[in-house]
Each structure stands twice: as structure tokens, then as C-alpha cells.
C-alpha distance (Angstrom), angle and dihedral (degrees) to the residues before:
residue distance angle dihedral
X1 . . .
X2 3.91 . .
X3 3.23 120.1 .
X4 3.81 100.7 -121.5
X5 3.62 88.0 58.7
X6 3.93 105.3 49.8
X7 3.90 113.2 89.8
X8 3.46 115.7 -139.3
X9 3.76 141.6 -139.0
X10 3.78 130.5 176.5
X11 3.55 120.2 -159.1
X12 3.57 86.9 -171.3
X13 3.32 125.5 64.5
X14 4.24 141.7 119.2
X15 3.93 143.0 -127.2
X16 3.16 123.1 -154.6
X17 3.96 94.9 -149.2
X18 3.50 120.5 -122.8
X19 3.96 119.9 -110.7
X20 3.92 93.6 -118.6
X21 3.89 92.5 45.7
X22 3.72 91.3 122.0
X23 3.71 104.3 39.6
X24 4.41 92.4 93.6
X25 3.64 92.6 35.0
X26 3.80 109.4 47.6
X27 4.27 119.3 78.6
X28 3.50 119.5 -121.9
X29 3.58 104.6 -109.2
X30 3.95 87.6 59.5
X31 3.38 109.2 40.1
X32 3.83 94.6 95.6
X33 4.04 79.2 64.9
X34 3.79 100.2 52.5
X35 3.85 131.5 107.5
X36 3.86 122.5 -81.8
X37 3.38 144.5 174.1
X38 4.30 117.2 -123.9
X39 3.14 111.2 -161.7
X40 4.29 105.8 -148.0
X41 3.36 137.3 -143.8
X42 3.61 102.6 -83.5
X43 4.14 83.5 51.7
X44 4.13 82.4 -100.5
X45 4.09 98.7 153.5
X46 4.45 110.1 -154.5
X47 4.27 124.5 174.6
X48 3.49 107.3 -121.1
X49 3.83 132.9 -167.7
X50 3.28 110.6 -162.4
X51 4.18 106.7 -62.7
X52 4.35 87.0 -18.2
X53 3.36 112.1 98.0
X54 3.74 111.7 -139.2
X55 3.98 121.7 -134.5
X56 3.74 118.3 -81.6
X57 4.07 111.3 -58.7
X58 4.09 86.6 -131.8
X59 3.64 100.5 28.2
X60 3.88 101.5 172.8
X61 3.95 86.7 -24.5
X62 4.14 83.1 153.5
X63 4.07 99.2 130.7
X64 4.31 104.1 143.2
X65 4.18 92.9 13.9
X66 3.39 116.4 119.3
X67 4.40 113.6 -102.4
X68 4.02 90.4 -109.0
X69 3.87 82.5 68.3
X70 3.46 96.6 51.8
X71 3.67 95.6 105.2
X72 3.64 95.6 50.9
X73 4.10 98.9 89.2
X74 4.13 100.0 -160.9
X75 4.12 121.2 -102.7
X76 3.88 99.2 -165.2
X77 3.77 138.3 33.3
X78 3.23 97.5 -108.2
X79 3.48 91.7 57.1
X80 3.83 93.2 77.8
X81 3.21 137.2 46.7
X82 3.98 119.6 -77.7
X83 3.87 87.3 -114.5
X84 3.78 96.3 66.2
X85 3.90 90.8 66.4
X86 4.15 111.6 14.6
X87 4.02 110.9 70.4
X88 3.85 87.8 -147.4
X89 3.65 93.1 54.4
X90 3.76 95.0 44.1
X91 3.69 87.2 50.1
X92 3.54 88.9 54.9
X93 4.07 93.9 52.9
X94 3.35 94.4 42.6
X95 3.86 96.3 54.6
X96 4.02 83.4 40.4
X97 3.97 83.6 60.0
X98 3.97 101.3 49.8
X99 3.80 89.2 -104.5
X100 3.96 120.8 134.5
X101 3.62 102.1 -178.2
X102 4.01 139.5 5.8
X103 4.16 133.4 -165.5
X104 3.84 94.5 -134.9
X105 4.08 115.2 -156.4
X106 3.97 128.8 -150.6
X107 3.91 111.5 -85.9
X108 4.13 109.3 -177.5
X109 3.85 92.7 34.9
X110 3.67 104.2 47.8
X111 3.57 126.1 -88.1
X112 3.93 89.7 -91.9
X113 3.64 92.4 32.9
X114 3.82 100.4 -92.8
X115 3.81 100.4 158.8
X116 3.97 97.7 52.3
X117 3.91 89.8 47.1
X118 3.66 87.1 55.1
X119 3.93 99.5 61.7
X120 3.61 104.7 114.7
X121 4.08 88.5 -136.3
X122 4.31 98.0 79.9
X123 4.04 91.5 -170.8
X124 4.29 91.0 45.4
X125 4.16 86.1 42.1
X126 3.65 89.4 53.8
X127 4.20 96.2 43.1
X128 3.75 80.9 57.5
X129 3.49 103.8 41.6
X130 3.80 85.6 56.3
X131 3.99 88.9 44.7
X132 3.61 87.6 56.4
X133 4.15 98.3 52.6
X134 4.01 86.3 38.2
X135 3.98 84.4 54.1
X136 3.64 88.7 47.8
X137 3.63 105.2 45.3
X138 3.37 105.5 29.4
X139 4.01 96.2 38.7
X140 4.09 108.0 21.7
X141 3.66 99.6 39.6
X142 3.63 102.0 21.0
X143 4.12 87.9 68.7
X144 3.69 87.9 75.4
X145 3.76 113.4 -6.1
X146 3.95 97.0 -170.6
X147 3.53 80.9 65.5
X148 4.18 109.5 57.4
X149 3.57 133.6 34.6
X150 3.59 99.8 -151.5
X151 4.06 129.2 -135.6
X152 3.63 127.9 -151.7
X153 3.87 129.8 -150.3
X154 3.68 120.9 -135.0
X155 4.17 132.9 -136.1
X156 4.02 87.2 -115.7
X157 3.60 95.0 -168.7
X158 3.21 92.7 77.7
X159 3.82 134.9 28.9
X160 3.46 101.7 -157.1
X161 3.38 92.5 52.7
X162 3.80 89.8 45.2
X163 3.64 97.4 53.5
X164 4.46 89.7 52.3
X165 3.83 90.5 47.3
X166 4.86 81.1 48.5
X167 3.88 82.4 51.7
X168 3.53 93.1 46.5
X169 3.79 89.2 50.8
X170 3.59 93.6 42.6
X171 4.06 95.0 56.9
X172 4.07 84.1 57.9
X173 3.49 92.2 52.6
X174 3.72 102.1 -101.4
X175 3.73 108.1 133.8
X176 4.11 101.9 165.2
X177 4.15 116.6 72.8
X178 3.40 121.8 179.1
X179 4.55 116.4 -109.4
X180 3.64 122.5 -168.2
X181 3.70 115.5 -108.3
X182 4.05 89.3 -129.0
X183 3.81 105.3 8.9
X184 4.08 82.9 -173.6
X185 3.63 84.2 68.0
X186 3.30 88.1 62.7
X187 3.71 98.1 52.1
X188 3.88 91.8 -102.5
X189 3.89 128.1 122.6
X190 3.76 105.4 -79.1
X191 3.96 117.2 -112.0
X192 4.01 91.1 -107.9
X193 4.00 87.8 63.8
X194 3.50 106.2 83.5
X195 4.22 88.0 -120.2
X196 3.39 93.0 106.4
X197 3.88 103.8 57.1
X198 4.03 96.7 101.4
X199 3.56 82.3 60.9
X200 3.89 98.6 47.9
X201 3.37 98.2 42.4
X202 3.56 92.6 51.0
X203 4.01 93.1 50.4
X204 3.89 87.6 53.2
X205 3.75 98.7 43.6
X206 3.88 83.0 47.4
X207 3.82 100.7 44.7
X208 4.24 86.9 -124.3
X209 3.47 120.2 147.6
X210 3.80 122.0 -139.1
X211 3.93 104.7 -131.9
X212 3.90 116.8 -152.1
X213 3.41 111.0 -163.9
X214 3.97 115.6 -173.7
X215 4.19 107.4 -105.6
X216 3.75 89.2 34.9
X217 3.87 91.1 110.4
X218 4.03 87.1 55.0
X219 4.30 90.4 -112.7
X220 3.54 132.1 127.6
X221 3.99 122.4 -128.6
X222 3.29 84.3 -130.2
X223 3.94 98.7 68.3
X224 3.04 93.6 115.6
X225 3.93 109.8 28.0
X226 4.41 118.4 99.0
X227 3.38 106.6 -60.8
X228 3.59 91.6 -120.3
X229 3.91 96.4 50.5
X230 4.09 124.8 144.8
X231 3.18 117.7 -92.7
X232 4.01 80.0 -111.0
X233 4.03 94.2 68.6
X234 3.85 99.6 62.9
X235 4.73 92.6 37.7
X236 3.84 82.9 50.8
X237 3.93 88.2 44.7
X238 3.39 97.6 52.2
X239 3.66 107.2 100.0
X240 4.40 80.1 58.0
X241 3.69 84.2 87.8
X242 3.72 94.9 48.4
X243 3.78 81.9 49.7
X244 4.12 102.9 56.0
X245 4.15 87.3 44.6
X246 4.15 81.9 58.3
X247 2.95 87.5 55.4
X248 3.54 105.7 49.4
X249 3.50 85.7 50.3
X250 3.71 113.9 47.6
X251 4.24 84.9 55.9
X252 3.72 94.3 47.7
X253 3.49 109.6 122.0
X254 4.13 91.7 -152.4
X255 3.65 104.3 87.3
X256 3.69 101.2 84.8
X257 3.81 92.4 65.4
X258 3.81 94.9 48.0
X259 4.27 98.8 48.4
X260 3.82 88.9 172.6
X261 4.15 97.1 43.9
X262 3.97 118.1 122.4
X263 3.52 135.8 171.6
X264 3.94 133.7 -176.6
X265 3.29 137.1 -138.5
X266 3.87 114.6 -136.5
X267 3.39 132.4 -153.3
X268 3.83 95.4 -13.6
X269 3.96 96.9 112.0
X270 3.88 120.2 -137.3
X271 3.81 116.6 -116.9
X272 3.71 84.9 95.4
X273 3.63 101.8 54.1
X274 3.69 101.5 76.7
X275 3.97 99.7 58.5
X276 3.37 84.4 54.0
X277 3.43 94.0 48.9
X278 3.69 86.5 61.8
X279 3.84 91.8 42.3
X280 3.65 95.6 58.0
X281 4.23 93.7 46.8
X282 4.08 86.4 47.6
X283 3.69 94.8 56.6
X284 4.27 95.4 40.9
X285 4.09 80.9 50.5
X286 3.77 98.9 50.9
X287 3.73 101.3 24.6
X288 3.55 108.0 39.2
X289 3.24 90.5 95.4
X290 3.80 94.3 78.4
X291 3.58 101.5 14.9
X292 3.65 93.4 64.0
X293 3.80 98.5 -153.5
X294 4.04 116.7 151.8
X295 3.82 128.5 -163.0
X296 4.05 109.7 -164.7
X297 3.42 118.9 -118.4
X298 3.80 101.8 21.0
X299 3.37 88.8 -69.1
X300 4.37 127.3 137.4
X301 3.39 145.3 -164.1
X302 3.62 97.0 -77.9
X303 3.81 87.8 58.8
X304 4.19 96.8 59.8
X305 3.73 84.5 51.0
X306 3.81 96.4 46.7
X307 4.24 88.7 37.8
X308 3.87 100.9 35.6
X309 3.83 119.9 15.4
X310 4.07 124.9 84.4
X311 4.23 117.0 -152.3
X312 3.28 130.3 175.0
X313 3.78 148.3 -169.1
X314 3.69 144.6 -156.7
X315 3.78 102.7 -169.0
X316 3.79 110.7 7.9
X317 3.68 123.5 148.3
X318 3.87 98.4 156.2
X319 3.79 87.1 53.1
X320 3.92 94.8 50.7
X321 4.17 91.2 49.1
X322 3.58 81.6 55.9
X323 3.91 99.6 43.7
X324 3.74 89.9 111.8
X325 3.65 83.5 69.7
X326 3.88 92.4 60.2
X327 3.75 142.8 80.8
X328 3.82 88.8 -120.5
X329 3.74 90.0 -161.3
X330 3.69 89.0 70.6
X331 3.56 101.6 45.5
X332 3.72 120.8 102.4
X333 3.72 149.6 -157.1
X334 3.63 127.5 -128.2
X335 3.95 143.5 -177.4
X336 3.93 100.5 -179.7
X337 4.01 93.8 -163.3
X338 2.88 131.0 -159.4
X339 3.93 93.8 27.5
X340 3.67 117.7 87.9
X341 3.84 102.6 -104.5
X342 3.54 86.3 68.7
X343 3.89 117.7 119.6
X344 4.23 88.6 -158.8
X345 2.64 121.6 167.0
X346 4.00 100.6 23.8
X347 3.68 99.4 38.0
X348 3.63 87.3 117.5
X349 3.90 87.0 56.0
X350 3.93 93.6 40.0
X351 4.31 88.7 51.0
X352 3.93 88.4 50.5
X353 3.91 93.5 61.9
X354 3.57 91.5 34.3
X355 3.85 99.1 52.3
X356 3.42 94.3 36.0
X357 3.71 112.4 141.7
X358 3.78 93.5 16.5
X359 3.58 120.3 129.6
X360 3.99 114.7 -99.1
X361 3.65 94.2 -122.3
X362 3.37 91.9 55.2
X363 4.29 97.0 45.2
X364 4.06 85.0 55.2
X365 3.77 94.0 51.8
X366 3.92 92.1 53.9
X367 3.44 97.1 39.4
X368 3.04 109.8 46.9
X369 4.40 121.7 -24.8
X370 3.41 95.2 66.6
X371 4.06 93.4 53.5
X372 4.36 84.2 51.9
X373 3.92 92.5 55.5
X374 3.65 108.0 34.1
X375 3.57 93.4 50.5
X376 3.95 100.0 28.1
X377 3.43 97.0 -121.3
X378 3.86 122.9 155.8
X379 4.31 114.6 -165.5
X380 3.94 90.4 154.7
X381 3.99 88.9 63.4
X382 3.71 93.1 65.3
X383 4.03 102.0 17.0
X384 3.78 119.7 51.2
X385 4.17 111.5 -114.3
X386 4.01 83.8 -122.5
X387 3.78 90.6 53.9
X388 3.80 92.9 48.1
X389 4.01 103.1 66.0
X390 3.60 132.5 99.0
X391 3.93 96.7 -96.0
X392 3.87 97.2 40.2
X393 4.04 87.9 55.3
X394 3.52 102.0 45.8
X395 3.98 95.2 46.5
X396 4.09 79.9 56.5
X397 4.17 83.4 60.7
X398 3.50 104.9 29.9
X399 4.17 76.3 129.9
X400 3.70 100.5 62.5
X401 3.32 125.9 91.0
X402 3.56 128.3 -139.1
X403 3.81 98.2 -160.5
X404 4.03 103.7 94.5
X405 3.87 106.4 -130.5
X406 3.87 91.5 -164.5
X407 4.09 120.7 -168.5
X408 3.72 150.7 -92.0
X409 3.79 90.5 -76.6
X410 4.01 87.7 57.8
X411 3.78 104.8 58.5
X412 3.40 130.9 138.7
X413 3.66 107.0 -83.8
X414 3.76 84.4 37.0
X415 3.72 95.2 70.5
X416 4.08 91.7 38.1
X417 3.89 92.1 58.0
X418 4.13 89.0 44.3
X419 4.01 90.8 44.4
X420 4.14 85.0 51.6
X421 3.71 86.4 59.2
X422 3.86 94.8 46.1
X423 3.88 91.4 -150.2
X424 3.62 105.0 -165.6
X425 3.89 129.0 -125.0
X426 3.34 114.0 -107.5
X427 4.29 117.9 -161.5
């Protein structure tokens, strides 16, 4: 398929929020309590909740910068590109890169939320939890809603709780919440405990999938690397963290209660997944014996990967040699701008190589069909399917340009002094 022809869909993508996200969504008698962003003396500008500081405001917000910037994660708002925080500017990059539609995760709070579950107020963390999705829904996505699938955050303290604030998100249309990788990591129950079934039953009953993304427990791939490793050990680690969440989930003995219950794994990649695949059916055929763990219906951990668990991939080529080895129906595209990994604004260019020689049917799942039914989104309701491809898109942004011309805060001997301190990227 050529690239100008595919239409794309990211189910991975990342906002960072606007300063005045709160100000509609927060009541009165709290709004002394919500999150803000101080700008400090050296013109630094950091979220806050109350005494928690929030993740960095441009963490890895490097979309148009050139690759020896990488490392150099953005302190300001004007040291990003417009698109990385204003939904009409995004829209704009996005269409300049080919791409109809993106999933967009929380930056500042965590990608499952961390920093509003950390409050040490449980009924002000939960009015802003619920200001945050009501921001996102209702502000981000609702400007042009053939354009975002939305993602909630969950009150994680709780499941009960969290599984009322999924059905609240599910009756506006939002049908993707963000999970942490390793809630135990977190100091929450882990998922084998039984503490999360409000929450899983609700996400079946719903048809919402709970969307790992790696970093959501708050640990580093490189945990357990030298503690003097390059910078190059933990980024080419990363997809480790996707890896221990698989298998958490593949022996999780929870699935047969919830027949309709998904999750996804985000930003792990997918080459990996069938070796272990094979791993995890070798040791249920040779240790089962003493390990004593049953799968219904002859079935194995292979299957609740194949039957239950999204993945995804930006640049993969091991993983699409070994597509044969997949449930294609659960396999995903995604774009993951404005971090580094991201191929925008030639993913459409990158996919064409990489799919080459794959069947059609098989291209549109990936790229774009699977992303509409898992997470119940509808673009061709509002947009035309002829307006929605690569070609159509980028002739609607033949204006923008991709090169990020970042601001006074960003000069030259700016980025020398902050490339003498190496600061590290943090996801």
C-alpha cells in the first residue's frame, strides 16, 4: 500500500496539558487546591499539586528538534512546538504528518495518573482526577472528535471508585483509561489479588480497554542495568517493562470472569512478544505438573495474549516478519509524538517500507481498523473516508512546518550549557 493512501491512527500518542486545563472544570470551593504551573526564578515552569511535584511540563516534548537535542526534555512552553499543548495546533501537525487520529496519554500527572493519586486529600484527588478527564474529553477531544480517541485516568486507590469514575467515562464516549504497568509498584494491591475486580468487571461490562503504557508504574528499564550504564542501556531496555506487565498478565487467572476484558500494551513494541509466547506455553507444558495453573477450555497462555491483549509498534520490522505469529486484529499502530521515538512526520513513509509486501487487509487493520473497534471510535461519521487518508490530510497542511522553531529560552548557548549537564530523559 502507498503511503499517501493508508489512513492512519495512533493509539499512542501525548499532550502536554495546557496551563489553564483546570480553570472550566474545577468547583469553586477547590480551586485554591488545583494543579498549576510556577514558573521560577530562572523562568523554569513545573505542574504542581499541592506539595507533589508533577512530571516535567515538556517531558520528551522534542517533535521537529533536531536528534542531538533529544536528551534535552523542554522546561517552558515555548520550548516546544505549539502542537504539544494547543489541540488546534496539534491537529494541524498531525494532519501535516498523514495521521487522522491519535489516543493521547497524560504527560504532567503520570501516564496512569500517579501525581493526582498522590495528593494526600482522597476526596480533592478525586475532584481533580475527574477535572482532568472532563478537561480531556469534553475540551481536547471534543474540538474535533474524528480526530482523538480519548483516555481517562482512574482514582487508583480505590477500585470501586475507579470502576464508577470508567462508567462515567464510558457514558461520554471514552472507552480507553490508562492502568499501571505494575500497580504494586505503586504501592497498590497487585492485579493477581482479587482488589482489582470492580475495576475489571467494569472495563468488560463497558467494552474499555485498560492501556499499559511502559513508565506508568513510575520505574526505569534500567532498574536493573550497571548503575553507571549509557544512557543507551535503559532507551534500548524499554520495551523490558512492557515485557514483565505480559507477563503478569498472560498468567492471571482473572480473565475467565471478565469474557469481554482487554488491555494494551503501549509503547513496548512487538518483536518480542512471540518468543515469549512460546516461553510461557513451554513452562505450562512441562511444569504444570507442580505449578498447578489451569486455563479453561484447553486453552494457554499464548491464547489470552492472542484473544485479549493489544500491542503496538512504531518502527518494528522483526515484529512484522513475525506477524504470522499474531492475532492481527489486536495489533496496533502508533506515532507517539512528541516523544523522540516518533517517526512524525514520515510515519506514513516509514509504514510503506515496513509493510511492504503485506496484504492490504492486513495494512488497514494495523493502521488504522483495529484502533476504530477496540476503542469504539467512529472518525468516518464526522470526516468523509476520502478526507481521512494520508494525501487528503497533508494537502490540508501543506502550510505547517515540521521544523520546530523553538523560543528565546532555547538559544544556542542555552542548549550547550543543558547538553554539558547531560540531563537525562525521563518517560
Amino acid at each position: 500500500m502507498r503511503a499517501e493512501d493508508m489512513i492512519l491512527i495512533s493509539v499512542d500518542d501525548h499532550i502536554a496539558e495546557p496551563a489553564d486545563m483546570f480553570e472550566a472544570h474545577v468547583p469553586d470551593r477547590y480551586r485554591d487546591q488545583m494543579p498549576r504551573v510556577v514558573t521560577d526564578d530562572h523562568g523554569l515552569q513545573q505542574w504542581w499539586y499541592g506539595d507533589v511535584k508533577g512530571r516535567n511540563l515538556g517531558l520528551n516534548a522534542v517533535a521537529g528538534k533536531p536528534r542531538e537535542w533529544f536528551n534535552i526534555n523542554p522546561s517552558r512552553y515555548d520550548e516546544m512546538r505549539p502542537g504539544c499543548f494547543d489541540v488546534h495546533e496539534r491537529v494541524r501537525d498531525m494532519s501535516a504528518g498523514g495521521q487522522l487520529a491519535g489516543l493521547n496519554f497524560p504527560n504532567w500527572t503520570g501516564f496512569s495518573g500517579q501525581v493526582l493519586n498522590q495528593g494526600p486529600d482522597r476526596d480533592v484527588n478525586l475532584v481533580m482526577i475527574q477535572a482532568y478527564n472532563d478537561w480531556h474529553v469534553d475540551e481536547w477531544c471534543a474540538a474535533y472528535p474524528e480526530r482523538f480517541i480519548p483516555c481517562g485516568i482512574l482514582p487508583m486507590w480505590d477500585a470501586e471508585l475507579a470502576a464508577t469514575e470508567l462508567g462515567r467515562l464510558a457514558g461520554k464516549g471514552c472507552h480507553a483509561v490508562t492502568f499501571s504497568e505494575n500497580p504494586e509498584a505503586l504501592h497498590m494491591p497487585t492485579i493477581h489479588s482479587g482488589a482489582w475486580d470492580p475495576l475489571f468487571a467494569a472495563a468488560s461490562d463497558e467494552g474499555t480497554v485498560l492501556c499499559c503504557h511502559v513508565g506508568s508504574a513510575s520505574r526505569s528499564a534500567s532498574v536493573m542495568a550497571s548503575s553507571d550504564a549509557p544512557p543507551s542501556v535503559a532507551m534500548s531496555l524499554s520495551s523490558a517493562m512492557s515485557l514483565i506487565t505480559f507477563g503478569d498478565l498472560v498468567w492471571a487467572d482473572f480473565w475467565w470472569r471478565y469474557p469481554d476484558l482487554k488491555f494494551s500494551l503501549t509503547e513496548g513494541d512487538i518483536g518480542w512478544i512471540p518468543y515469549f509466547c512460546q516461553r510461557a506455553e513451554h513452562i505450562q507444558d512441562r511444569h504444570s505438573g507442580w505449578t498447578r495453573h489451569d486455563f479453561p477450555d484447553g486453552k494457554g497462555p499464548r491464547d489470552v495474549f492472542l484473544e485479549r491483549i493489544l500491542c503496538c509498534f512504531i518502527n518494528d520490522a522483526v515484529g512484522v516478519k513475525l506477524l504470522d505469529l499474531f492475532n492481527v486484529d489486536n495489533v496496533c499502530w502508533e506515532s507517539d509524538f512528541p516523544h523522540s521515538d516518533s517517526s512524525w512526520p514520515d510515519g506514513p513513509e516509514v509504514l510503506e517500507e515496513l509493510l511492504a509486501g503485506i496484504d492490504d487487509e492486513i495494512v488497514n487493520k494495523i493502521t488504522h481498523q483495529n484502533a476504530i473497534r477496540h476503542y469504539q471510535f467512529e472518525p468516518f461519521t464526522t470526516r468523509p473516508r476520502e478526507q481521512c487518508t494520508v494525501a487528503a490530510l497533508r494537502a490540508e497542511a501543506s502550510d505547517v512546518d515540521t521544523v520546530t522553531r523553538v523560543g528565546r529560552k532555547a538559544d544556542a548557548s542555552d542548549l550547550e550549557a543543558w547538553a554539558a549537564q547531560k540531563r537525562p530523559v525521563r518517560k
